[in-house]
N, C-alpha and C positions, 0 to 999 in steps of 0.2 A: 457400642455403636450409637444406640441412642444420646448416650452422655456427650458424645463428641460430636452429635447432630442438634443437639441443643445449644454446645457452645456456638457454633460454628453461624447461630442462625439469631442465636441471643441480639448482637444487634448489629445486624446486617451492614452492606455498604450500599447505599442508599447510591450512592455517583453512577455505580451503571443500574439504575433507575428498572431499564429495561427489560437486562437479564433478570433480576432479581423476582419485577412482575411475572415473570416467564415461569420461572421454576414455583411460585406460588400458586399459577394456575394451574399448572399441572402438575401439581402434591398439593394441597390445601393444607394437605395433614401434618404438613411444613410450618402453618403459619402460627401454629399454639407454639413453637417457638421463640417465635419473632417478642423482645418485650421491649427493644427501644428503636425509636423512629429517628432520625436526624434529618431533616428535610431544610430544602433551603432553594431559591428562587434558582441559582446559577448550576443546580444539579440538571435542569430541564433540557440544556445544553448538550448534544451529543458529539464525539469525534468522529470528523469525519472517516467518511466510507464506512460508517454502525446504520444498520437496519433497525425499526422497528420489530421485534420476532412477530409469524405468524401468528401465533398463540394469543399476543398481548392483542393486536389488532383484532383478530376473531370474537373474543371476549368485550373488549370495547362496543365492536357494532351490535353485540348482544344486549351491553348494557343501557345504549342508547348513543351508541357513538362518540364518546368523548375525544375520539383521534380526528381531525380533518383530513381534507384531501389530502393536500400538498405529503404528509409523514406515513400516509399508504403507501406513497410513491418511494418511501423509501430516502426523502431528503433532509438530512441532520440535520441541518441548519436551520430550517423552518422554526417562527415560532408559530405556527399556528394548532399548537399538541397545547398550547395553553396551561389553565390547573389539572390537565387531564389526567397527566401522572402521580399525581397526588393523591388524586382520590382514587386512580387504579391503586396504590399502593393501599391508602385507608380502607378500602375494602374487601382487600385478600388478608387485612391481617388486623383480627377480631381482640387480641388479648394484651396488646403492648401494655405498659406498666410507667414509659415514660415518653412525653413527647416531647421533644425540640423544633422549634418549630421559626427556623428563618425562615420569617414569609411577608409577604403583605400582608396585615393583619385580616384582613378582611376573608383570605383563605383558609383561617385556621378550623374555621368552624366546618367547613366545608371536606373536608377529608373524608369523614365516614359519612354513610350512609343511615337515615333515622334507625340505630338498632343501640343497646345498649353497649357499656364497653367496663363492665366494671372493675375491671385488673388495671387500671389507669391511675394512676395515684400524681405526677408529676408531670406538669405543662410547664414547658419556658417556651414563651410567646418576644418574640426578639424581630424589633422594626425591622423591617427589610431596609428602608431608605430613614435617614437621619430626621428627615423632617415629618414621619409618619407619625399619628395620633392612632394611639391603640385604644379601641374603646371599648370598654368592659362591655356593656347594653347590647354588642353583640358578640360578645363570648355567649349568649348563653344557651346559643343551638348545643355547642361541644358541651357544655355543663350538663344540660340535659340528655345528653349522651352519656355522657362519660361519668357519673351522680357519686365517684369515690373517690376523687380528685382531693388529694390532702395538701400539694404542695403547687403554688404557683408562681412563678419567677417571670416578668418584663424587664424588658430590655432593651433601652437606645427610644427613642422619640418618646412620644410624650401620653401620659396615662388620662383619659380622659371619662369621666361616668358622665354620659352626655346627659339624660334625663335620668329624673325618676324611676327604678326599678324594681320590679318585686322578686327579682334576682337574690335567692337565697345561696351561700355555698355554706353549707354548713358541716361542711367534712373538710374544707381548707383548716388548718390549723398553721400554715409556714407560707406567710408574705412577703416577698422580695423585688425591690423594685432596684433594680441594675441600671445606674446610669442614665436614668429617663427623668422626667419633670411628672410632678401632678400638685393637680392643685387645692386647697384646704376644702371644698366641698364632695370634691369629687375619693379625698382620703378619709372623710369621714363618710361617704356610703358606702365606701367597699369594709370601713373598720364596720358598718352597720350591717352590712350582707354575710359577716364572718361570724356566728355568733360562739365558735369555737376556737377561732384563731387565739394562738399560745404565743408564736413570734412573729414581728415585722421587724423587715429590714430595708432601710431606706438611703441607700446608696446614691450621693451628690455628686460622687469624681465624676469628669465628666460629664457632666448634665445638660450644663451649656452647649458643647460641642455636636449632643445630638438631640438636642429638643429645641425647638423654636415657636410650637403654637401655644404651651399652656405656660403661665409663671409659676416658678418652683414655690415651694412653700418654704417658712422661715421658722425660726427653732421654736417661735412661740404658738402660731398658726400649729405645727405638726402637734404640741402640747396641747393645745385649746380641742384642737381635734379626736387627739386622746382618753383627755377628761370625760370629753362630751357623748363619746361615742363609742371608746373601747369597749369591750366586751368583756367581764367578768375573768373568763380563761384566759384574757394574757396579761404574761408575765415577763414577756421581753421584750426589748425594746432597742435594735442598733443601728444607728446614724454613723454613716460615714460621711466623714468631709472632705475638703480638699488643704491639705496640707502648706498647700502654696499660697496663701494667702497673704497680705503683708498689713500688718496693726498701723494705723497710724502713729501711736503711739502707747507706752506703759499701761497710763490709764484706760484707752479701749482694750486692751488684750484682759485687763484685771474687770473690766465691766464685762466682756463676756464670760469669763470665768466665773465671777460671781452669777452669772443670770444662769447659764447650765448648773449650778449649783440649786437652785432653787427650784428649777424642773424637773431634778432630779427628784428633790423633798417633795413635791408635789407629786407626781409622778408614785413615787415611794409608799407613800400613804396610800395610795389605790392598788398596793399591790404588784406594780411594773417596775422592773429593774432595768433603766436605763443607761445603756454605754452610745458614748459619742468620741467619735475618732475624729481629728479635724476640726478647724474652728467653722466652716462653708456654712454652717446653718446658723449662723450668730444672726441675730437681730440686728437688719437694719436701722437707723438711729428712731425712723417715725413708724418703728414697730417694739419701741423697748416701752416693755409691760411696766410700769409701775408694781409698789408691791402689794396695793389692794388684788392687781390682775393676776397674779395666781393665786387668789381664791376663789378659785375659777367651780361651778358645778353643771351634770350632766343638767341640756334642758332637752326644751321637747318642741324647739321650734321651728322653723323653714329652713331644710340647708343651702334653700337660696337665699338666706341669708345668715350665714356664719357669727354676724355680730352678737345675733339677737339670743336671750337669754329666756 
């Protein structure tokens, strides 16, 4: 019975939002089941003629009313229930292990309540809207929450580390950046915040299509990044590009090939084993490094300015 109460609860169906609240409030002892979340903007949505349950209302006005009028009353349609639902769920369920999280970024932090969460190992933080900037400088309510987070994956808009941060993760070891833009400052303080990170994955299919506020970085930028800033423990390294690309001609398809060949060597000597799928991250012509430029070393200077040695 228990075995079959843990499957059944392992990862819940988040779409009726409602019920799910329900039977969490009234079992708690339900919720050490619960290990993955799937949340997503368009869940908050109810069909119609579905109430809110007494229960989940009850407990809302206890916790400070996160329900407004209008969804007392009983009206599906309403958006006025807000991030409400959300963090009724983040707070009946103490132990998840992975979050998924289609949202506004800005809500992702927002879910749980200041308590810790250390069964949490995996965050995909995935733009709600194409043109969203996901900004690390405010993940770090959830970090501080959540302090055993190993694995973090974005996805869709654009990764941006707005300022300076004393934003440690030092239990991420698996970077994955899914189809979103970031750009050479903002990928050298998160490689700076990682001081354990093993793998990044840096995913271009697509990038265009869902990022519009930051410029993506270029094979040498993401390298220059690498050298300067990687961190001891990694040792992987995979670039995906975009396949569809079309060469001018011979000789640029043979000069990109030679230039990935060199970052690789480069790359190599510090230990990182890098694969690149795609030509997508080939150096634009007024960014092709000469070959003094990869002998490139870690410095110690502004990462408001990338150039500087």
């Amino acid at each position: 019975m228990v075995s079959a109460t843990r499957h059944l609860y392992h990862k819940p169906l988040c779409r009726e939002w409602w019920l799910l609240s329900r039977t969490l409030i009234v079992r708690p002892d339900l919720a050490r089941f619960v290990k993955a979340l799937h949340l997503s903007p368009e869940l908050s949505r109810m069909p119609y003629g579905y109430a809110i349950p007494t229960e989940v209302i009850k407990y809302s006005e206890q916790q400070g009313g996160l329900m407004s009028g209008p969804l007392r009353d009983g009206n599906a349609h309403s958006k006025a229930f807000g991030m409400g639902w959300e963090e009724l769920l983040g707070q009946n369920t103490s132990q998840p292990e992975v979050f998924h999280g289609k949202l506004y970024y800005q809500s992702a932090f927002l879910l749980y309540p200041p308590q810790t969460i250390p069964h949490l190992r995996t965050v995909v933080l995935q733009a709600a809207r194409t043109e969203s900037i996901i900004g690390i400088a405010t993940f770090t309510s959830l970090v501080q929450t959540a302090p055993n987070i190993t694995t973090l994956v974005f996805r869709y808009g654009s990764v941006s580390w707005e300022l300076p941060s004393p934003l440690t993760l030092d239990k991420v070891t698996h970077l994955d950046f899914q189809a979103c833009s970031i750009d050479e400052i903002s990928l050298r303080r998160v490689l700076a915040a990682c001081p354990n990170l093993e793998t990044l994955e840096l995913d271009m299919i697509g990038a265009d299509e869902h990022s519009f506020h930051v410029e993506q970085v270029t094979l040498y930028e993401v390298t220059r990044a690498l050298v300067r800033r990687a961190p001891p423990s990694l040792k992987y390294v995979c670039l995906y590009g975009d396949d569809n690309r079309v060469w001018k001609d011979g000789l640029e398809m043979d000069r990109h090939i030679s230039t990935q060949d060199k970052i690789k060597q480069v790359l190599g000597e510090r230990g990182i084993n890098l694969e690149i799928w795609g030509p997508a991250l080939a150096c634009p012509h007024h960014d092709e490094p000469s070959d003094s430029d990869y002998h490139l070393h870690p410095d110690s200077g502004d990462d408001e300015h990338p150039e500087s040695d």
